[in-house]
N, C-alpha and C positions, 0 to 999 in steps of 0.2 A: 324326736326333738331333743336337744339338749339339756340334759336337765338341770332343774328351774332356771331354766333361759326365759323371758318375755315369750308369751304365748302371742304366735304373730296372728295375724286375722284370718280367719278363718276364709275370706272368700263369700259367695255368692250362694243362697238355699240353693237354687238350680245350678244342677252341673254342669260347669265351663269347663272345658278338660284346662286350656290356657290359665285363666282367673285362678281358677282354685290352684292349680300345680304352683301359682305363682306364689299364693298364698300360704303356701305351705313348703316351702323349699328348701328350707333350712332346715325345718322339721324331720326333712327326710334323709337331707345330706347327713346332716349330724348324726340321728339315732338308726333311721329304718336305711340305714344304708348313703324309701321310697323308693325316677316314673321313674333304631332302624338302622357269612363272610366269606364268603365262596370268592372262588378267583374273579377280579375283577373284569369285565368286559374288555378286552382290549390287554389283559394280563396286566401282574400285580406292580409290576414296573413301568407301566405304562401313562401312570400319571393322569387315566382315566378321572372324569368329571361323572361321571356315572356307575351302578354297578355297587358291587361288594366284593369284600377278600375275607376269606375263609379256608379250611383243608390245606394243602399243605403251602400253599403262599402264605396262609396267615398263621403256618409254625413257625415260617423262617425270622418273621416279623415279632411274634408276644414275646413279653417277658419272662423269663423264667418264675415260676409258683414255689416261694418255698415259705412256709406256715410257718407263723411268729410261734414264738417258745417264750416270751417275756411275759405273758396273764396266760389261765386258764381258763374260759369262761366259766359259770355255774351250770346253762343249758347250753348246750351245744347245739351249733345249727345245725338244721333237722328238714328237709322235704323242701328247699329252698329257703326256712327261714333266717331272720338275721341271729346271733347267737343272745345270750340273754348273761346279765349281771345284774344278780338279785341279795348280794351278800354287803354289809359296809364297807364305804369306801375311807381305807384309811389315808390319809392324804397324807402321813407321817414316813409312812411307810412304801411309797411307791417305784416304781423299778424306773431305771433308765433306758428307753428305745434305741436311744440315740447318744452315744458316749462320747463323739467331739463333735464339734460344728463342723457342717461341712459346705456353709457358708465365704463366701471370699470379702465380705463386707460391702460388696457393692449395692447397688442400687436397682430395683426392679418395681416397675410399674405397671401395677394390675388394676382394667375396670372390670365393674360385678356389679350384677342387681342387686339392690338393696330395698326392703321393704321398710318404712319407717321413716325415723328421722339421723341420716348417718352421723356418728359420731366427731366430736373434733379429731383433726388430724394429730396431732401430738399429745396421745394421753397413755393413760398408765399402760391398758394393755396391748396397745401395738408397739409401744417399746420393750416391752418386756417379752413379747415372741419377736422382735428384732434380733433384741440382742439374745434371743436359746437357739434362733437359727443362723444368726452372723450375717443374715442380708437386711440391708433396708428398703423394708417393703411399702412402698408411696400406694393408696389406696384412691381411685376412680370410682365412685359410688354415682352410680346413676339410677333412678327410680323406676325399681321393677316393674311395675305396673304398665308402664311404657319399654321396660326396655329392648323390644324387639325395633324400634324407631330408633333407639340410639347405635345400636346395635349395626343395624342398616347401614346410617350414614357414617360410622364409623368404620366403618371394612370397606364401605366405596371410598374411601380416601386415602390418603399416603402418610396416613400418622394414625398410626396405632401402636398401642400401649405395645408394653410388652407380652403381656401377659392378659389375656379376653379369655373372663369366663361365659360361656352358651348354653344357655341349659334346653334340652330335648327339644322343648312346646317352642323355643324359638329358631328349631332348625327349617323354617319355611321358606319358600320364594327361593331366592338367591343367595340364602345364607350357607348352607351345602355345602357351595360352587366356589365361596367365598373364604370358605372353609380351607379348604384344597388347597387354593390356592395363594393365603393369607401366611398360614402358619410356618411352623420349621414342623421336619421329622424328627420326633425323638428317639427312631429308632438305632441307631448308632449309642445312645447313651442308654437306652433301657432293654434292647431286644436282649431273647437267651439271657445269659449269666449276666451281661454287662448290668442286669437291674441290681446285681448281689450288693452293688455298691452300696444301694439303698435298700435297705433291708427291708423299711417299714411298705415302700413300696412293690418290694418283690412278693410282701404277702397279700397283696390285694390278687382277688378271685382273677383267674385267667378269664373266666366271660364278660368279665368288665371292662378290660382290656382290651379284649376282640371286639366288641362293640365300641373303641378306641380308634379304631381302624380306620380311615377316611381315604378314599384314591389309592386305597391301595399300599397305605403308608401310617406308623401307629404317630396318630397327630396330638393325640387327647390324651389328659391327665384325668383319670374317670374318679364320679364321685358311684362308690357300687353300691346293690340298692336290691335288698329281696327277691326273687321272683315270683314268691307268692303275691298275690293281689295284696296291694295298699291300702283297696277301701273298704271298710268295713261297717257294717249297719251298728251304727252307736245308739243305745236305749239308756232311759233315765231307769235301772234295778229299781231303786230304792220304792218308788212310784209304783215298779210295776210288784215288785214284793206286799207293799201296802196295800194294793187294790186288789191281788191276790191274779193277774192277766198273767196268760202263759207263755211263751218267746214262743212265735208262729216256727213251723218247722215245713208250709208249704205256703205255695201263692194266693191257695184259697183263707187257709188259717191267717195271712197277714192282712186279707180283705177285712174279714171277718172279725179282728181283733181292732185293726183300724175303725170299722164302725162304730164300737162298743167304746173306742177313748173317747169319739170325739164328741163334742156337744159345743160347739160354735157358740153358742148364747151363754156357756161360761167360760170363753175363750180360750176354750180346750181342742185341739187338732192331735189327729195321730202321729203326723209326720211331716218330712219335708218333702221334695222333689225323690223319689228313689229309684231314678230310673236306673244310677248304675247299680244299686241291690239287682235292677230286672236284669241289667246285662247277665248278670250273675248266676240270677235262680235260670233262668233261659238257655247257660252255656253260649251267650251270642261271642263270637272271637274279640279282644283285644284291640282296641283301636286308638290306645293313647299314642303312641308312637308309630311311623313310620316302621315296616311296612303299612300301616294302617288296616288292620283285618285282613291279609291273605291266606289261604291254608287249603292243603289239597285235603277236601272229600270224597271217598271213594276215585282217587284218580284223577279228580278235577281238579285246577284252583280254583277259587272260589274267595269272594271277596263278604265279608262279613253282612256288606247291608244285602244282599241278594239270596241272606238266608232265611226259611219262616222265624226264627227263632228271632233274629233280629226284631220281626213284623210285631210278635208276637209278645214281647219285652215291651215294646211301644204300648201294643193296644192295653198291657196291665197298668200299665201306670197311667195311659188316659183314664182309664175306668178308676183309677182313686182319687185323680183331681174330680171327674165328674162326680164322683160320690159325696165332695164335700169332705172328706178325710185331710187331705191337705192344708196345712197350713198357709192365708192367704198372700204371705212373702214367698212364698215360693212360686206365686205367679209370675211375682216382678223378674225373676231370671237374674241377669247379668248384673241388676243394682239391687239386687236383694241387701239389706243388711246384714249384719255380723249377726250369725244365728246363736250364738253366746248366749245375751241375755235372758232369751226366750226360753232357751233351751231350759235354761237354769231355775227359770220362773214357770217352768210345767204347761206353759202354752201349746210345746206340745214333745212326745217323748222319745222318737226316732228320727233318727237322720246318718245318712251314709256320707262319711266322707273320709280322711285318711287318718289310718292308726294313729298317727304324734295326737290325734285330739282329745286319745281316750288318756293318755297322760296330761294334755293342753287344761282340760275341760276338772279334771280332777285336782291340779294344783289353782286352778286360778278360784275352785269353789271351796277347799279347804277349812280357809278361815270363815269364811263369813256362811257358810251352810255346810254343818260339819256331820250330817244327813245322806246329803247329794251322793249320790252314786253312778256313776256312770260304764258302762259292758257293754261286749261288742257280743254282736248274737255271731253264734257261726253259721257262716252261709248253706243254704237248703236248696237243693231243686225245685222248681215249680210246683211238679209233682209228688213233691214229699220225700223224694227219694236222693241217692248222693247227687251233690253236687258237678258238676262239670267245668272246673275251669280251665282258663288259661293262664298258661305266666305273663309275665310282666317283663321288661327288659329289664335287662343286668344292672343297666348305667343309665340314670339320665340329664347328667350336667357333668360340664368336662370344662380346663382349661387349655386354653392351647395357648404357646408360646411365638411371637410375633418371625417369621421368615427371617427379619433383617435382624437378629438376635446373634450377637456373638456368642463364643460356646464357651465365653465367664458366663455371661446373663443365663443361658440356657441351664447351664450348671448351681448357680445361684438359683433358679426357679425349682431343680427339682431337690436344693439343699432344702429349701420352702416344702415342699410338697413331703419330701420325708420326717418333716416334723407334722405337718398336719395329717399325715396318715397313722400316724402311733395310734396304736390300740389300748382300748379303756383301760384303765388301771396303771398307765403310763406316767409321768411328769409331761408329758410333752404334751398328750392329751389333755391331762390337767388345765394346761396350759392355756393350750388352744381353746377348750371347752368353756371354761370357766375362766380365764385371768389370770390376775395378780390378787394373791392371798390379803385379806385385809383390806383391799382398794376394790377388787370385783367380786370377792365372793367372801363368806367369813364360813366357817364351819360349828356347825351348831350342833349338839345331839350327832356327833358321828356324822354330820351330815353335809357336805357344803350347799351353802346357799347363797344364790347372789343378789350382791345390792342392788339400789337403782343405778348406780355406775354402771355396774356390771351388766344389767339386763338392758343399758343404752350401747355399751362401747362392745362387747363381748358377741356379738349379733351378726349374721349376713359376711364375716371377714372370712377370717383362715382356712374355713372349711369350705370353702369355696374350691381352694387350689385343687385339694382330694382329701379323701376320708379312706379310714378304712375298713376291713369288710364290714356289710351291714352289722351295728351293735343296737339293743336294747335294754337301756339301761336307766334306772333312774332309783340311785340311793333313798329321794327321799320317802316313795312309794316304789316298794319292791314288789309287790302284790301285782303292782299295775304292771311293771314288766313282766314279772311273770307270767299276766294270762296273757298279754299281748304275744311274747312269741309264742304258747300254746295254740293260742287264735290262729299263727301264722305256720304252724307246724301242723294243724287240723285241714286246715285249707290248701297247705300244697299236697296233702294225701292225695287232693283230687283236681288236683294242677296236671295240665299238661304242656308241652313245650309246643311250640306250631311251628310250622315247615321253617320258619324264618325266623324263630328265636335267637337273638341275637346278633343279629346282623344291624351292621348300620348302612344302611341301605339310601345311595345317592340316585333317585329318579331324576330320568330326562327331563329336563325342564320344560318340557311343552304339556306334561301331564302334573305341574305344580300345582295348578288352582280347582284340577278334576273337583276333587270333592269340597269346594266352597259350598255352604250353604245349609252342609247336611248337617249340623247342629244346630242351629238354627230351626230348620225344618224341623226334625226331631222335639222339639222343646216346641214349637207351633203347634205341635201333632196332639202332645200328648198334655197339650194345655187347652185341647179342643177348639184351638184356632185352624187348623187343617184336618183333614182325614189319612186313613191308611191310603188310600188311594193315590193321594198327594204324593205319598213317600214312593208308591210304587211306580209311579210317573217318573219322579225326579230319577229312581234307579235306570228308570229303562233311558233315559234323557242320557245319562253316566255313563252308560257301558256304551251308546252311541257314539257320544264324546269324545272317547277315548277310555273307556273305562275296557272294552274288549281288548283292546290294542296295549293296555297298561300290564292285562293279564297274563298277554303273550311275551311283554317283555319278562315280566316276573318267570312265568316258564321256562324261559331262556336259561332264568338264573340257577333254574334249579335242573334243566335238562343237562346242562354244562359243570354244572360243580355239587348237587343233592342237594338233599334235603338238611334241615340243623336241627332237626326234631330229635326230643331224646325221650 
């Protein structure tokens, strides 16, 4: 998250992979980086609607990678983490990314989700990142929560912005396709040395970039984003310090520990929904993004729900709703409220959801419960022993620049993008992050903080365009940065990469709506509205479907160009 940016909503107790990403987006672009390249079908020239580019189609195509020298961070990223800034920030003294504009003055218009209520179009801080980038940037704010609908009818029509940010959760249906064949290639202006131009750009991670890659052609301006897992089982310390409970370190000890919080008749629960903890403790594969769970086991692909491990995730966390450990908002799913309050108010003292909340959750209790504690447990096996995970994609919201874009506009948009990728401890970052001095933020105690200006206008903008590498940082609690990339430096110890890491991966459109249902289903299951049975039906229904014939495409992809496992 940005720090002290308005803490956005947290989202839904039960996990929506869509709701919550939504809710959290900014959170992730800004600070964790946060959430589908082998030659394409048809080769990388081909203009392919399907497929992925990777190996050596997709060297001719990335940007050259050359590491900023303007900050040092305090931790260095580590096992996939994002790198960490734990030291004050002097805003006196800060370096320049970006030494001329390289802006042409012109005009460029970007729509983006926005969570909240968007700010007026002419105020302090979007003139003030005008005029340090030299474009003027017209801002399209359409409401997150739907924007996958704006989204749609906006790419089926023949006016489209300049500039359309897409974040991962809304590459579905026809968006892809629309992708392809929507945008311009940036690869004339960023492939190899040409990125040198933009310096701030040329340091963003080469895998963010490859996951960039659409048809065959680098489309996306990528926002990059850890690969260690994002979600982290969040506890109230202080609570569990006080009652003297130990942070469970297997599936049976957080049964077991859950029993012992709860007491419903003092409207006391252990938790919320943890079913992605069980993805977790279980090692079941990765399914926020496209490819959505595929990975060869001994030799096989093999698609995530078709593993016991999947099965077996489910049946834990049915048995803690049936137990009564659950918190009863987390029945509700999708319209759960903002689990903030509760959280706060000891109703109940665990919940999984994405790292920005352990900084989210600690400034917004500050002042008024100066007590509250809030830690993320490190992830455990089932069985008590190391964990099993998997990464997470590199990238998961891009902007792309409209087809019918001259190559001033095109040039103006990546003047834009090399100011919002400056690295922490920048003015430009400054900038972007936080405003205009005095008007969005004031610095207090060494520390800037921002107004209510600030925390309405400063929100859902700049960082939109792209970010750069994942940073964790937050002056006013350094502690909390600190254990946060420790958290994410413990975890990708026991990260691994899967057959298709990285890849943005465009499916045949006949297998787009395969796996409808199966969130849903899952959250039915494990809310003891269905059984395991249910799930093992609907699998066997999937691979009927198309789900066998989906697997042979994916083998294609890997019999033809490898594996992206590292």
């Amino acid at each position: 998250m940005t720090p002290n940016a308005a803490s956005p909503s947290s989202g839904p107790s039960g996990p929506s992979r869509r709701s919550f990403l939504a809710s959290t987006a900014v959170a992730t672009a800004a600070v964790a980086g946060g959430m589908p390249l082998l030659a394409a079908c048809g080769g990388s020239d081909s203009g392919s609607r399907e497929g992925a580019t990777s190996g050596k189609d997709a060297k001719k195509i990335l940007p050259a990678f050359v590491a900023s020298s303007v900050v040092t961070p305090d931790i260095p990223a580590k096992n996939g983490s994002a790198m960490g800034f734990t030291a004050k920030l002097d805003v006196d003294t800060l370096k320049a990314s970006v030494p001329k504009k390289l802006g042409s003055g012109g005009k460029v218009t970007v729509m983006s989700p926005f969570w909240g209520s968007p700010p007026k179009a002419d105020n302090a801080y979007y003139r003030g990142m005008n005029s340090l980038i030299g474009v003027d940037v017209v801002w399209q704010n359409q409401d997150g929560n739907t924007y996958d609908q704006k989204l749609g009818a906006v790419l089926a029509s023949s006016d489209v912005p300049d500039v359309v940010v897409v974040p991962g959760w809304n590459m579905t249906g026809r968006i892809p396709s629309a992708i392809i064949s929507k945008f311009a290639d940036l690869g004339p202006y960023l492939s190899g040395d040409a990125v040198k131009e933009y310096p701030n750009l040329a340091a963003i991670p080469t895998d963010a970039w490859q996951r960039s890659i659409f048809g065959g052609k680098l489309l996306g301006l990528p926002q990059p984003a850890p690969y260690v897992t994002g979600i982290v089982p969040l506890y109230r310390k202080d609570v569990f310090d006080k009652q003297g409970y130990t942070v469970p370190r297997s599936a049976d000890e957080f049964t077991a520990l859950a029993k012992e919080i709860t007491n419903a008749k003092a409207k006391r629960w252990a938790c919320l929904d943890m079913k992605w903890t069980a993805w977790q403790m279980f090692g079941v594969l990765s399914g926020s993004e496209k490819p959505l769970g595929w990975n060869l086991v001994d030799g096989k692909l093999v698609n995530r729900c078709e593993t016991e491990e999947y099965l077996e995730a489910l049946e834990w966390t049915r048995k803690l709703f049936a137990a009564g450990v659950v918190h009863p908002d987390a029945a509700l799913g999708k319209t759960a409220p903002d689990p903030g309050p509760k959280f706060a108010a000891g109703e109940f003292l665990i919940y999984a959801n994405n790292i920005s909340q352990w900084w989210g959750r600690t400034a917004e209790q500050a002042t008024q419960n100066p007590e509250f504690k809030i830690w993320g447990m490190d992830v455990f096996a089932h069985d008590g022993g190391d964990p099993h995970l998997w990464a997470e994609q590199p990238a998961g919201i891009f902007a792309f620049v409209n087809k019918k874009a001259s190559e001033s506009v095109i040039r103006d948009v990546l003047a834009v993008a090399n100011v919002t990728a400056a690295p922490y401890g920048t003015k430009e970052y400054m900038m972007t992050n936080y405003g205009v001095e005095g008007t969005d933020y004031i610095v207090k105690d060494g520390v800037p903080v921002k107004t209510d200006k600030g925390n309405n206008e400063v929100s859902n903008a700049y960082v939109m365009v792209a970010s750069p590498a994942a940073t964790i940082a937050h002056p006013d609690f350094p502690a909390v940065a600190k254990a946060q990339v420790e958290w994410q430096q413990h975890a990708g110890a026991f990260t691994k990469k899967s057959s298709f890491y990285g890849m943005q991966i465009t499916e045949p459109a006949r297998y787009t709506n395969l796996s409808d249902g199966f969130e849903q289903l899952e959250d039915d299951i494990t809310r003891g509205r269905k059984k395991i049975s249910d799930m093992q039906q609907a699998v066997s229904d999937w691979k009927s479907k198309g789900g066998d014939k989906l697997r042979d495409w994916y083998q294609k992809l890997l019999d033809d160009n490898g594996t992206a496992a590292g």
